[in-house]
Rosetta silent file (secondary structure, phi, psi, omega in degrees, C-alpha in Angstrom):
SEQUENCE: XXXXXXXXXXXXXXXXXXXXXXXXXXXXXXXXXXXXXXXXXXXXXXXXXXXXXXXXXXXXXXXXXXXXXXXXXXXXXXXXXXXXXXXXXXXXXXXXXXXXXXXXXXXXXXXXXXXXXXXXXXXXXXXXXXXXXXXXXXXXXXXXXXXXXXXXXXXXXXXXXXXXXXXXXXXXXXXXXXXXXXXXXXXXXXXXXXXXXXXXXXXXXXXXXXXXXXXXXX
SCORE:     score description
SCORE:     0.000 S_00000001
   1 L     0.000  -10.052 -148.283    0.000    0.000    0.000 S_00000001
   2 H   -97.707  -40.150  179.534    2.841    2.260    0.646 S_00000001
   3 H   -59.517  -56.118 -179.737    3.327    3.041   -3.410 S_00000001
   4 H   -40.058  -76.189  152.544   -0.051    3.927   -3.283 S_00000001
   5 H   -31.044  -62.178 -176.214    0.073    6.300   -0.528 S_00000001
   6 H   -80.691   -3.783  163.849    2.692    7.899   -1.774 S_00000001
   7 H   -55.297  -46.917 -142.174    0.927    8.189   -5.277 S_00000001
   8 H  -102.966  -29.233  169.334   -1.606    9.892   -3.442 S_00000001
   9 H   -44.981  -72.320 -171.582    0.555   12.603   -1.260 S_00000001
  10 L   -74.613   21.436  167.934    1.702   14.028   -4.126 S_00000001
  11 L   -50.510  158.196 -165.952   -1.493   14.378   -5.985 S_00000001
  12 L  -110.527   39.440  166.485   -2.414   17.265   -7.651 S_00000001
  13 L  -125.499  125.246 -178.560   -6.022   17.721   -6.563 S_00000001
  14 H   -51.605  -77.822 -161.892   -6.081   19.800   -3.219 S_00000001
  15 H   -20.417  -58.993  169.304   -9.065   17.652   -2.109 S_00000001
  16 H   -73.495  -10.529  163.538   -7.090   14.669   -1.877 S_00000001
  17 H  -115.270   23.127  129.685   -4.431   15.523   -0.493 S_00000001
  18 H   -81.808  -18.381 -173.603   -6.304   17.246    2.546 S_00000001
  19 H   -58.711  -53.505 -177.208   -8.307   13.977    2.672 S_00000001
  20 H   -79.240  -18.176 -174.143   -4.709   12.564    3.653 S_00000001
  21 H   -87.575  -21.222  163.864   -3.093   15.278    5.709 S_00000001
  22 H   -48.339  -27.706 -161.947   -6.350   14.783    7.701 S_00000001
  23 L  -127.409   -2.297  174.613   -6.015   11.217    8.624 S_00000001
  24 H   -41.565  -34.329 -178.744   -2.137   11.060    9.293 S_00000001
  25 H   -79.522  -75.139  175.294   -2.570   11.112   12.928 S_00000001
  26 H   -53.128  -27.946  177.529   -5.072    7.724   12.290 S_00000001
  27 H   -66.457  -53.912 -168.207   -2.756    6.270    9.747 S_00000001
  28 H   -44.953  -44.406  176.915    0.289    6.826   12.636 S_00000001
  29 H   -58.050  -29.219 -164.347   -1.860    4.724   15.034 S_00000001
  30 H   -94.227  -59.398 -168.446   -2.811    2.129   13.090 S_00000001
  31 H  -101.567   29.462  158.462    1.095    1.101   11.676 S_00000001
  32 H    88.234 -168.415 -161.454    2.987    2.243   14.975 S_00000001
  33 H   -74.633  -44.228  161.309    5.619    4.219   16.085 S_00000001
  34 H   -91.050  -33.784  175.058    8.267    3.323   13.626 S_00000001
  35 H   -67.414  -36.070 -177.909    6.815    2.577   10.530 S_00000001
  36 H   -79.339  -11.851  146.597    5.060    6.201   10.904 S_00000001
  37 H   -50.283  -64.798 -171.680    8.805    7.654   11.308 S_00000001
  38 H   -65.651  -16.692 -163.645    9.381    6.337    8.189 S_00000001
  39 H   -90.422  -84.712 -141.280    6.457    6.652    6.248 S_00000001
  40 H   -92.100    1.892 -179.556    4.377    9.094    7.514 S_00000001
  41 H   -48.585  -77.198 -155.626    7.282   11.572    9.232 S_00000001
  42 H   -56.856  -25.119 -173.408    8.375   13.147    5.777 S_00000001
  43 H   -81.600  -75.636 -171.322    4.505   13.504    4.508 S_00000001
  44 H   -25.607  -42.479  162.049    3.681   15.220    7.597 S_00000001
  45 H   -60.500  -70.215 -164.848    6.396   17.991    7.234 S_00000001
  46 H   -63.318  -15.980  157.088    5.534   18.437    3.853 S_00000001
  47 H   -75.845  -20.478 -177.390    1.733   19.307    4.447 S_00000001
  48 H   -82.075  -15.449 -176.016    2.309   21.522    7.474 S_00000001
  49 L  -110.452   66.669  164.205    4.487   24.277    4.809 S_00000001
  50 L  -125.916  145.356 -172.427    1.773   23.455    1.676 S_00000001
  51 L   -82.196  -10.602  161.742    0.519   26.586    0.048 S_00000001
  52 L  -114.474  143.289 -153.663   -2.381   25.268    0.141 S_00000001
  53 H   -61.063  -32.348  162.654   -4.192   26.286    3.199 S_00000001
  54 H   -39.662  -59.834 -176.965   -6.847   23.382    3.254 S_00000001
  55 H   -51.862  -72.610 -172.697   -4.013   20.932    3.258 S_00000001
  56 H   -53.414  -80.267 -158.106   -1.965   22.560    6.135 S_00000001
  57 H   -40.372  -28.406  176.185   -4.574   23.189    8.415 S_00000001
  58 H   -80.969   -2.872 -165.130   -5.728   19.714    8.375 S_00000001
  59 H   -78.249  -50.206 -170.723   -2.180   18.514    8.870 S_00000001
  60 H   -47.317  -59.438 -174.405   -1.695   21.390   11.284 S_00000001
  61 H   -39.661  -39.693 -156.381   -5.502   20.335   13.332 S_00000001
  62 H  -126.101  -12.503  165.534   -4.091   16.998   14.610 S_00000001
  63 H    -4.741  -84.509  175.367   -0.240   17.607   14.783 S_00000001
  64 H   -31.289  -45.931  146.536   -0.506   16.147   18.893 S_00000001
  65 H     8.869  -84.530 -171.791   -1.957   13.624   17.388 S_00000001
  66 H   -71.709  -67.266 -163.205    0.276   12.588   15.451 S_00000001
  67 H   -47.750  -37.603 -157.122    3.540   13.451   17.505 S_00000001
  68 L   -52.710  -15.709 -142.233    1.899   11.479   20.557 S_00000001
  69 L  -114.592   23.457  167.293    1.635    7.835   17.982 S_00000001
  70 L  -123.165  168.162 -153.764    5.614    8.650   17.796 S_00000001
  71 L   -91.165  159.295  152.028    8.132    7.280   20.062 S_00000001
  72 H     2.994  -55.269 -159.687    9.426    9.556   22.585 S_00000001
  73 H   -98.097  -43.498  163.023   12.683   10.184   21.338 S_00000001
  74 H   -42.762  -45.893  147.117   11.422   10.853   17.775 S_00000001
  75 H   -43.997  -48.647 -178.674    9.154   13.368   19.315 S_00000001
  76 H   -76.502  -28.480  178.087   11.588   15.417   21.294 S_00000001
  77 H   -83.026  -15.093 -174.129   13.575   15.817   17.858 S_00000001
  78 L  -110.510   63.958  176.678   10.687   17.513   15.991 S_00000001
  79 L   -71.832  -51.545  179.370   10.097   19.752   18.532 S_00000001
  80 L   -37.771  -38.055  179.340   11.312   22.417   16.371 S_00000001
  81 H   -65.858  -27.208  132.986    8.465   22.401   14.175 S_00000001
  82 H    -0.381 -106.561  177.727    6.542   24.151   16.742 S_00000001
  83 H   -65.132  -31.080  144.431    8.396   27.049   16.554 S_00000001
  84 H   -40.630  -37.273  164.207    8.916   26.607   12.507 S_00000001
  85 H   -49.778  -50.660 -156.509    5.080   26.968   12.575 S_00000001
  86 H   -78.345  -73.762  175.627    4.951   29.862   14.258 S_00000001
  87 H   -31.794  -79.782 -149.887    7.603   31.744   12.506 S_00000001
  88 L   -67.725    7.545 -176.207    5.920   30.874    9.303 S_00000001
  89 L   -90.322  -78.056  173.228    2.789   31.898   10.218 S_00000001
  90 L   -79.156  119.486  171.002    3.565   35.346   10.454 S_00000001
  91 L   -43.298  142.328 -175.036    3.211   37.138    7.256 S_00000001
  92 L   -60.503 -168.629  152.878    6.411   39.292    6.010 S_00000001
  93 L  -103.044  133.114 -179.688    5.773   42.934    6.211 S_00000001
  94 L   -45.480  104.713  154.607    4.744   44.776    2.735 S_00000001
  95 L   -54.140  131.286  170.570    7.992   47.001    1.359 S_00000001
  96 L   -60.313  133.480  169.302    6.639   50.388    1.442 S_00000001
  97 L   -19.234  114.283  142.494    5.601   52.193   -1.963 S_00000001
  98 L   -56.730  143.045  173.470    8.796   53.636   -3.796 S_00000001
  99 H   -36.451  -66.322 -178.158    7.845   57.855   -5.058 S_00000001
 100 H   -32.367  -39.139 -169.106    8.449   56.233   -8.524 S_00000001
 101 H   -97.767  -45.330 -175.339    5.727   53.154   -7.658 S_00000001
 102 H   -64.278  -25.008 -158.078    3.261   56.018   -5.675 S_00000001
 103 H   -99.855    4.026  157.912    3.487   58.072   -8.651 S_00000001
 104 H   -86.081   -0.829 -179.856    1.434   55.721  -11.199 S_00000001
 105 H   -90.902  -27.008 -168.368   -1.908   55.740   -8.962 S_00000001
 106 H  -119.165   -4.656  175.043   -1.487   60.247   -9.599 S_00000001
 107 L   -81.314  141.542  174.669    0.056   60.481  -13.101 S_00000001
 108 L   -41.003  144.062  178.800   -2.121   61.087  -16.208 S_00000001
 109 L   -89.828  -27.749  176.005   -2.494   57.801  -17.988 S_00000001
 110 L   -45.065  -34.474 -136.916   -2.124   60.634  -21.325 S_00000001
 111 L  -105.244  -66.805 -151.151    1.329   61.702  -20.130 S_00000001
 112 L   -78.862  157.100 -173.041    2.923   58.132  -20.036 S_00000001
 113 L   -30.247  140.792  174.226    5.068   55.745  -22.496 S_00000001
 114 L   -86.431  141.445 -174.015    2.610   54.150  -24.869 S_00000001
 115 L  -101.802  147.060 -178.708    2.811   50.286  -23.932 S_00000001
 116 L   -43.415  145.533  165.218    3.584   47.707  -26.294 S_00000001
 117 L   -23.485  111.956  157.036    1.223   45.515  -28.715 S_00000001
 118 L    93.374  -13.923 -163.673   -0.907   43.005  -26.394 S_00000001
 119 H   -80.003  -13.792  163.676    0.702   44.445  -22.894 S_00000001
 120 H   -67.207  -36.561  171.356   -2.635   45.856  -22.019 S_00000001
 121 H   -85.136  -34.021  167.942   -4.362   42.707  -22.504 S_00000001
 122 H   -72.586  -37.048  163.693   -2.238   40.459  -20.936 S_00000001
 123 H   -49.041  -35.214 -174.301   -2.647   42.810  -17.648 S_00000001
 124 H   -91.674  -15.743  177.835   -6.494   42.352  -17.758 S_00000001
 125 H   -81.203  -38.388 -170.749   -6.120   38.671  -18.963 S_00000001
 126 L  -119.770  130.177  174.697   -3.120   37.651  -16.277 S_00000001
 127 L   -78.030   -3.602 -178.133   -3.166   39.402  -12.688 S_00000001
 128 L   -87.923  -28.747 -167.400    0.669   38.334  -12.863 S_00000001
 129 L   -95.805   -1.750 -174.459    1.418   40.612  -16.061 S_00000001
 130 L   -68.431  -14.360  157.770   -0.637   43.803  -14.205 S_00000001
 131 L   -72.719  -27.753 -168.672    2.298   45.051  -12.330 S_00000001
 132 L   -64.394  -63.477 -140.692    4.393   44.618  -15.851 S_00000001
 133 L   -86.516   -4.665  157.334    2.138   46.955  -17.254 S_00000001
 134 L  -121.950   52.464 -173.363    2.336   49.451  -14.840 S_00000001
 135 L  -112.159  -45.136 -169.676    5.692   49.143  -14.451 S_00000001
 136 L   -98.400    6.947  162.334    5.793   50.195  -17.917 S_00000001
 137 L   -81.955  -25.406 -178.615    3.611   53.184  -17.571 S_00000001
 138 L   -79.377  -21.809 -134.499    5.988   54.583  -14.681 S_00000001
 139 L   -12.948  109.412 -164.901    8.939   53.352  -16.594 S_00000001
 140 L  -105.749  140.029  154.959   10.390   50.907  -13.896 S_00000001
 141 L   -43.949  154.189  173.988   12.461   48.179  -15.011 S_00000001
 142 L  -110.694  147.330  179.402    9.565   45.031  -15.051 S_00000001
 143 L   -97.924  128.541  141.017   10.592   41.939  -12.512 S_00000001
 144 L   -45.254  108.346  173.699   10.041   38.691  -13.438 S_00000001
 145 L    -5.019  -62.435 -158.590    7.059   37.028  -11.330 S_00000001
 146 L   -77.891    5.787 -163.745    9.334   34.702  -10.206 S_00000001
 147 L   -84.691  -53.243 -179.718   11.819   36.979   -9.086 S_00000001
 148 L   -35.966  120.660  163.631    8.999   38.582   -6.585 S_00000001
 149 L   -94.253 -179.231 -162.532    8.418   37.121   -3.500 S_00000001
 150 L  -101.727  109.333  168.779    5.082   35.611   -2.412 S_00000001
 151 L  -119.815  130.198 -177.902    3.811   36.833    1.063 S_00000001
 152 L   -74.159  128.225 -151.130    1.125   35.383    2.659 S_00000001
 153 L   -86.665   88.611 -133.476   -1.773   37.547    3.528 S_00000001
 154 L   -49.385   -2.608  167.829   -1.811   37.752    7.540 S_00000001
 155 L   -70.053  -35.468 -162.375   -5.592   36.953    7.148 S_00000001
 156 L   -79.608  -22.580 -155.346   -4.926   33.473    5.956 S_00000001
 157 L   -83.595  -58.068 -168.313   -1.686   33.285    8.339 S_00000001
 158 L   -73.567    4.604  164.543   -3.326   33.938   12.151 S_00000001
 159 L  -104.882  -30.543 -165.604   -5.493   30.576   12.178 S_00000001
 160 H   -61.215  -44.369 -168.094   -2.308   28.609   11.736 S_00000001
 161 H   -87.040   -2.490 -173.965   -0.894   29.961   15.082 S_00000001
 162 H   -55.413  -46.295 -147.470   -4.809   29.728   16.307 S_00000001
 163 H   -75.752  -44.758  173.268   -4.650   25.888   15.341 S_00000001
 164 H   -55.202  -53.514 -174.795   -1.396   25.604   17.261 S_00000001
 165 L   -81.131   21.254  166.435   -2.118   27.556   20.631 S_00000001
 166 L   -87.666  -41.515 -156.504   -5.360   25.182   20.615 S_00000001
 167 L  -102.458    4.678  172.796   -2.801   21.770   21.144 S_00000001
 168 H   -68.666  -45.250  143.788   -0.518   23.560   23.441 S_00000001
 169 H   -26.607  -81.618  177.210   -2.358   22.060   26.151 S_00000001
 170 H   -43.023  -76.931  173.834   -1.685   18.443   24.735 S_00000001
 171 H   -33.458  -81.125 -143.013    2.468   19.415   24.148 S_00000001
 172 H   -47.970  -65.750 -148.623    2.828   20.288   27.556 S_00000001
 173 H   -89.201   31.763 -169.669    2.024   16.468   28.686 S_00000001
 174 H  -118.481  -27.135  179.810    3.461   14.882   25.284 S_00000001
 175 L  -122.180  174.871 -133.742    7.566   16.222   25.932 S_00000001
 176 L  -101.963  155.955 -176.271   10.021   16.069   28.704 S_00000001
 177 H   -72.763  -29.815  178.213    9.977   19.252   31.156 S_00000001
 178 H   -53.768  -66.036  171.167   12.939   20.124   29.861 S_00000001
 179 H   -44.293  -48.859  170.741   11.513   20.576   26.184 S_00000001
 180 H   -48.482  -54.166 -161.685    8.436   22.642   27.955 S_00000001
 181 H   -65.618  -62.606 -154.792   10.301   24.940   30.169 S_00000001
 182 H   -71.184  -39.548 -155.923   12.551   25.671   26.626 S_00000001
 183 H  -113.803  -56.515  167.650   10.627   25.345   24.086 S_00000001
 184 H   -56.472  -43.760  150.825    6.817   25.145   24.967 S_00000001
 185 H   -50.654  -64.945  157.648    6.548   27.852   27.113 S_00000001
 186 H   -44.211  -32.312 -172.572    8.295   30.544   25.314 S_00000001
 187 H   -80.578  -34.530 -176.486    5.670   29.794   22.358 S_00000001
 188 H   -53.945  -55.162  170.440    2.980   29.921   24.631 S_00000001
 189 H   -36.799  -41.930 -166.026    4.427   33.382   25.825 S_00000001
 190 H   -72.436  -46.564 -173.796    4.553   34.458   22.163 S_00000001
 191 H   -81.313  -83.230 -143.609    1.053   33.516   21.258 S_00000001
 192 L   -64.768   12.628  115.858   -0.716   34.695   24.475 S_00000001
 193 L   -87.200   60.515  177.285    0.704   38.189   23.095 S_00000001
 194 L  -111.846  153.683 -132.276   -0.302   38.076   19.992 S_00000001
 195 L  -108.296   -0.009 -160.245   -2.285   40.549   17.930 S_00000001
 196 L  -104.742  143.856  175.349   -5.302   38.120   17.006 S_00000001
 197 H   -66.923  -32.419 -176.780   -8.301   37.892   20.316 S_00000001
 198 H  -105.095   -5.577  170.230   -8.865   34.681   19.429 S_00000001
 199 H   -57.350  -55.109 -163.051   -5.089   33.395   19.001 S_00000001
 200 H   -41.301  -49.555 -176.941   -4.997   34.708   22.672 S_00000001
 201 H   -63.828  -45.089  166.772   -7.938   32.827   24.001 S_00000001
 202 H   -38.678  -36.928 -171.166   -6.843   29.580   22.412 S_00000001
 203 H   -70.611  -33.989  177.062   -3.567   29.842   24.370 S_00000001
 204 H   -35.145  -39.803 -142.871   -5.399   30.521   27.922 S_00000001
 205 H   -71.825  -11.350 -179.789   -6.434   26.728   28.090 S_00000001
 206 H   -71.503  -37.615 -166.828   -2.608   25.726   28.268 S_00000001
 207 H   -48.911  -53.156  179.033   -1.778   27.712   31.632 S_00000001
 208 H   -36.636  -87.259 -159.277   -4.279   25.048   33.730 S_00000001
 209 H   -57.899  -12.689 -154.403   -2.304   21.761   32.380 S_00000001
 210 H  -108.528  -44.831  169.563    1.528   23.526   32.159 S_00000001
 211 H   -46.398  -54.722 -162.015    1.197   24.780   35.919 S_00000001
 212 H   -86.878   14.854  174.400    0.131   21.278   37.272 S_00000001
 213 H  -106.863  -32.868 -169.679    3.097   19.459   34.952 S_00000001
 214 H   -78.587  -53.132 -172.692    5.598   22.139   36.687 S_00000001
 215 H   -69.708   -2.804  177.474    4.354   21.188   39.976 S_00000001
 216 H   -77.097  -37.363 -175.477    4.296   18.001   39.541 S_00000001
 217 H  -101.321   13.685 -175.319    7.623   17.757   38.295 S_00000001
 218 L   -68.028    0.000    0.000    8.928   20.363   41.301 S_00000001
C-alpha cells in the first residue's frame, strides 16, 4: 500500500491531499511508532508548509496527534516544528511604496510611455502581467514574477498559530519538562501576546495543564 500512498501525497487535486493530511494522525496509530517515522514523518512535514491552506490546516488540526503515535525520542527531535510553525505563520511585512511606484496611482495615464502591442491585454487577462504593465507606464524596469516574492496575507496566516495555541495544552504532557520549560513555554508566551483575540484565548487553556506538569515535576 505504501506506493499507493505515496501516489496519493503528491497528488495534484487539493481535495485529496487534505483527505490525507487529515487522517495522518489515524494512519500513525494504526502502523505504529516506527513505521510512521518512516512513512508518515516526511509527509507530515511536507503538508504543514503546503501553500495550500486546506491541506496545512488539516495537517496542522491533529499535529498532537500525530507526535503522541511517535516514540518519545522521535518526538523530542521535531520539537522544532513548533516554533517553525509559528515563525511561518507570520506574514512578512509589505515594502513600502517607492515615489516612482506612488506616482502611477497620480500620473495622467495621457502623459505616459505608450505600452507595447498586447501588454494591455495580458494585464487584464493575467493578474501576474498587471504590475508589468504598470511598471511600464511609470517606466520601472519590469521583474520577473518569479523573481517577486510571495507573502502570505496575515488573514490566511493567524489561524495557523490559532490551530497551534489550541494543542498547546496536549504538548505540555506529550515532551520532557525540559523541552516545555525551553521550548513550549516561550511559544505559549509568544502567542498569548499576539495581535489576534482569538489566538490569545486559544492559548489561555494551556496555563491550567503547564502549571500542574511544573508542579508536579517540582
Amino acid at each position: 500500500l505504501l506506493p499507493a500512498f505515496q501516489v496519493l501525497v503528491q497528488c495534484e487535486n487539493r481535495n485529496v491531499r487534505r483527505t490525507i493530511s487529515c487522517s495522518l494522525h489515524e494512519l500513525a496509530r494504526l502502523i505504529g511508532p516506527q513505521a510512521a517515522e518512516r512513512s508518515l514523518l516526511p509527509c507530515l512535514r511536507r503538508f504543514l508548509f503546503e501553500e495550500v491552506d486546506e491541506v496545512r490546516f488539516g495537517a496542522l488540526a491533529s499535529l498532537a496527534s500525530f507526535l503522541e503515535a511517535l516514540d518519545p525520542e522521535v518526538r523530542e527531535a521535531n520539537i522544532g516544528l513548533l516554533t517553525g510553525l509559528c515563525d511561518a505563520s507570520f506574514a512578512p511585512p509589505r515594502p513600502p511604496m517607492t515615489p516612482e511606484a506612488n506616482s502611477i496611482f497620480s500620473s495622467p495615464l495621457a502623459a505616459s510611455p505608450p505600452i507595447p502591442h498586447g501588454g494591455l491585454r495580458a494585464g487584464i487577462l493575467g493578474g501576474s502581467n498587471t504590475a508589468a504593465v504598470l511598471s511600464l507606464r511609470a517606466g520601472l524596469p519590469v521583474q520577473s514574477p518569479s523573481a517577486s516574492p510571495v507573502l502570505a496575507p496575515p488573514a490566511q496566516t493567524w489561524r495557523c498559530r490559532e490551530a497551534l495555541a489550541r494543542q498547546l495544552k496536549d504538548f505540555v504532557l506529550l515532551f520532557t519538562l525540559d523541552r516545555t520549560v525551553s521550548t513550549i513555554i516561550p511559544l505559549a508566551r509568544r502567542l498569548l501576546r499576539d495581535d489576534v483575540h482569538s489566538v490569545r484565548t486559544a492559548c489561555k487553556a494551556m496555563v491550567g495543564p503547564c502549571l500542574r506538569r511544573l508542579r508536579e515535576e517540582a
